[in-house]
C-alpha positions as CSV (number, residue, x, y, z in Angstrom):
1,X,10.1,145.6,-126.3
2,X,11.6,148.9,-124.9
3,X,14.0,148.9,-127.6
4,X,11.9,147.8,-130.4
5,X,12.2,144.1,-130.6
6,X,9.2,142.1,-131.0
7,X,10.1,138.4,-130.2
8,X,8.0,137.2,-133.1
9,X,8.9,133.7,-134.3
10,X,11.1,134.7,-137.2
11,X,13.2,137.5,-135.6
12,X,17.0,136.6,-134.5
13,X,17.7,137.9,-130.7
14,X,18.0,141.1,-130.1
15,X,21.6,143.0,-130.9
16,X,23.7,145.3,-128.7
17,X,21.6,147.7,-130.7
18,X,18.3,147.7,-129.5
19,X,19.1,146.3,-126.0
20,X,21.1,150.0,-125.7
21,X,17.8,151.5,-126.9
22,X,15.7,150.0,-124.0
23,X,18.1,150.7,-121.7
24,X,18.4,154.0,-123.0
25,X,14.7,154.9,-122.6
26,X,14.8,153.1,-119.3
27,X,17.1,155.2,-118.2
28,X,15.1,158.0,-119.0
29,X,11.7,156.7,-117.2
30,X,13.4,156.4,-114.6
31,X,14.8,160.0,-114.5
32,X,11.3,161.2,-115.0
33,X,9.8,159.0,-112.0
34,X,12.6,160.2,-109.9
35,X,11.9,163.7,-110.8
36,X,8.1,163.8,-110.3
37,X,8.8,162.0,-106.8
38,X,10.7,165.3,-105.7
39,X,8.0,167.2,-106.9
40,X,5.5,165.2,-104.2
């Protein structure tokens, strides 16, 4: 769902696509968590 698929009956699997855009805004969770647990 990160990267905007919906797994709704109809919808083919997701692409190369939208799995880089979840693991692209993964990535970026992450860097936010890692930064605010510096901050601590």
């Amino acid at each position: 769902m990160l990267g905007g698929y919906l797994n709704r009956k109809h919808d083919l699997p997701p692409g190369p696509t939208v799995i880089w855009r979840g693991f692209l805004l993964l990535h970026e969770i992450t860097k936010i968590y890692q930064l605010f647990r510096q901050i601590e």
